[in-house]
C-alpha positions in Angstrom: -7.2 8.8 8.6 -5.4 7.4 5.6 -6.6 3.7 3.9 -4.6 1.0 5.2 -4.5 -1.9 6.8 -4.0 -2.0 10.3 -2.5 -5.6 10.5 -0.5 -5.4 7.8 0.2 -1.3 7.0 -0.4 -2.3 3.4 -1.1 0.5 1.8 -5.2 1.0 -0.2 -5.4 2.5 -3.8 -7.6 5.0 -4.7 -9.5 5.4 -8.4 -11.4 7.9 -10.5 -13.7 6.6 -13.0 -14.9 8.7 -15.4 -18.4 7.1 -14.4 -20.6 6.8 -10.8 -18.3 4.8 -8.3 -18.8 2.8 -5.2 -18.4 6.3 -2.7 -19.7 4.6 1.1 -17.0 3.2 2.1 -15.0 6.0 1.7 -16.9 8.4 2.9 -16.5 8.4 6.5 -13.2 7.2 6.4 -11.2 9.4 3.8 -13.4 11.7 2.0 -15.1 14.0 5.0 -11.6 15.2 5.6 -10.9 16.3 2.5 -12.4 18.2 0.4 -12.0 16.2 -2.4 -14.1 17.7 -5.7 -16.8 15.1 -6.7 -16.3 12.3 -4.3 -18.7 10.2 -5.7 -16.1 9.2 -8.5 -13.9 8.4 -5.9 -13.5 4.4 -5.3 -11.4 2.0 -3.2 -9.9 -0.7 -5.1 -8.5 -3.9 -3.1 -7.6 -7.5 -3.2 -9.5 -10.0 -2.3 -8.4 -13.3 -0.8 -9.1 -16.6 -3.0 -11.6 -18.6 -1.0 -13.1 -15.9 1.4 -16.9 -14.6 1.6 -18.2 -12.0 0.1 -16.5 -9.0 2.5 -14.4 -11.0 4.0 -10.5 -11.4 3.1 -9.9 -8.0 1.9 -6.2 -7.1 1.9 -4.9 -3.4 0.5 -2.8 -3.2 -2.6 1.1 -3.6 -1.8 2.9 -0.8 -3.2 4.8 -2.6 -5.9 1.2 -3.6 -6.8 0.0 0.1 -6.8 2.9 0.7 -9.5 1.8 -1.6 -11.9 -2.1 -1.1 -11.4 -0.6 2.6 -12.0 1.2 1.7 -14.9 -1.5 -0.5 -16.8 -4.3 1.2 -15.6 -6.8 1.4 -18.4 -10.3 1.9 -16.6 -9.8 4.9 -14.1 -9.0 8.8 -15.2 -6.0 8.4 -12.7 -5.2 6.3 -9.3 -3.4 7.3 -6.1 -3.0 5.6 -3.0 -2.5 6.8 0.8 -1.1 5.3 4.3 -1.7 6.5 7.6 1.1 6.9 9.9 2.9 8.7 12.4 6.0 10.1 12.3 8.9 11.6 14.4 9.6 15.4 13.5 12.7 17.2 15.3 11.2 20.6 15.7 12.7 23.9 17.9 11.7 22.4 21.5 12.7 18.5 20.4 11.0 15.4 18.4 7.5 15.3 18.5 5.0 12.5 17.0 2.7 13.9 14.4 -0.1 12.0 12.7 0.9 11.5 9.0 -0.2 10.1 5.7 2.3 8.5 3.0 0.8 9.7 -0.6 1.7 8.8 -3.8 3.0 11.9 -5.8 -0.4 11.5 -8.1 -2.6 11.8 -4.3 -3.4 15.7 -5.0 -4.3 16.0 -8.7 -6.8 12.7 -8.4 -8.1 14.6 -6.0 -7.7 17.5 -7.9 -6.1 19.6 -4.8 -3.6 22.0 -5.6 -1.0 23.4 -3.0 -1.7 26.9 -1.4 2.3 27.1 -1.7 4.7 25.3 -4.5 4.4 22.3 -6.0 3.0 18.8 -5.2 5.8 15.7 -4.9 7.7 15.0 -7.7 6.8 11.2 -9.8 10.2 10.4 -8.8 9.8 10.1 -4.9 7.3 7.3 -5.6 10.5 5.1 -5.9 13.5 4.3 -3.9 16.6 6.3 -4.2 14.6 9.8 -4.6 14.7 12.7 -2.7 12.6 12.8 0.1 10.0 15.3 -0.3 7.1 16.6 2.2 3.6 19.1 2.1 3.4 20.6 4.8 -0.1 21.2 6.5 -1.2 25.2 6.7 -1.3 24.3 11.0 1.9 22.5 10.9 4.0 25.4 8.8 2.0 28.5 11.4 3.2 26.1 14.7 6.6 25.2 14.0 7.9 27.3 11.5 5.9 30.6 11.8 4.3 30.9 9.3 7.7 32.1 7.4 7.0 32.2 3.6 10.7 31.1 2.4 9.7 27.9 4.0 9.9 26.1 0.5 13.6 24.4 -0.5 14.3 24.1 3.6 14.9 20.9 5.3 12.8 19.1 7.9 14.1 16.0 9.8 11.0 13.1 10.3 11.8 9.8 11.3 15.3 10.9 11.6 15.8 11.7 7.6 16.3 14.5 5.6 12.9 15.8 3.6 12.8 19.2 1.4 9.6 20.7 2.3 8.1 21.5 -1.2 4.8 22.6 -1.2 1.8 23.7 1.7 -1.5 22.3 1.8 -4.4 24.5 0.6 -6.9 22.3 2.7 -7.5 21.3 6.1 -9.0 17.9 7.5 -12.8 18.9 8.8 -12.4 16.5 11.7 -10.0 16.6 14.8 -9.5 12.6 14.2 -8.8 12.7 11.2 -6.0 15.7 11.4 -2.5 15.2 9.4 -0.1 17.0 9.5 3.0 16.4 7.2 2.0 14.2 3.7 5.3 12.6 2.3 6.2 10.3 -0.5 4.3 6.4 0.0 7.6 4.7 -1.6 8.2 1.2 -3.0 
């Protein structure tokens, strides 16, 4: 599943430092699903809450303050962050609810994944007023659209909008619970 807060929906940030980094808490949670190259440079960077214990009073990064940790970032090789969700997708035999996660466009190269097919989302979708843009999942393009190759530049409908399907997943979650199918633009 993605990092966020189940309360709130806030979305977490994710770090690489060029050094070790705190990699436990992230383990079970993000980085057994994905195949993420050296996960032990992966950390999760949060708030905390003025006045709360050690622990306690941990709140994920809002997305405006993603952007600016983004753009002022000084200490980490690059940052990215992620959201759980589920969406609505209109396929052939009607809608159908799909577990989701809402990236940033920077999600696959800090975790230096690379699409099996096209490109990863454009810096532009991080913001309002882009195109919507979706990766599809290797499952997700062979079930509902058949595997067909010329899948990249066609339109999908989730949540009742319009999203260009730009690029297929080269990886897989290793666990059931943790499966995702489309990954689309976290936006502002």
């Amino acid at each position: 599943m993605g990092l966020c807060d189940p309360a709130t929906g806030r979305p977490a940030s994710l770090g690489v430092g060029g050094s070790s980094a705190i990699f436990s808490v992230l383990e079970g949670v993000v980085l057994r699903p994905l195949p993420a190259p050296q996960p032990e440079q992966l950390v999760r960077l949060y708030e905390t809450v003025p006045g709360e214990s050690p622990g306690h009073g941990r709140e994920p990064y809002s997305t405006l303050d993603y952007l600016d940790l983004a753009k002022e970032n000084g200490a980490f090789e690059s940052v990215a962050a992620v959201q759980s969700s589920r969406l609505s997708m209109t396929v052939a035999s009607g809608p159908e609810q799909l577990p989701a996660a809402k990236v940033t466009a920077s999600f696959f190269a800090t975790l230096n994944m690379h699409p099996a097919l096209g490109r990863g989302l454009s810096s532009k979708t991080d913001y309002q007023g882009a195109a919507h843009e979706v990766v599809l999942t290797f499952q997700l393009w062979k079930r509902e659209f058949s595997g067909d190759p010329r899948i990249l530049g066609q339109t999908t409908t989730l949540n009742g909008r319009t999203y260009t399907i730009v690029a297929l997943a080269s990886w897989a979650p290793a666990r059931r619970a943790a499966r995702v199918d489309p990954m689309l633009s976290l936006r502002r």
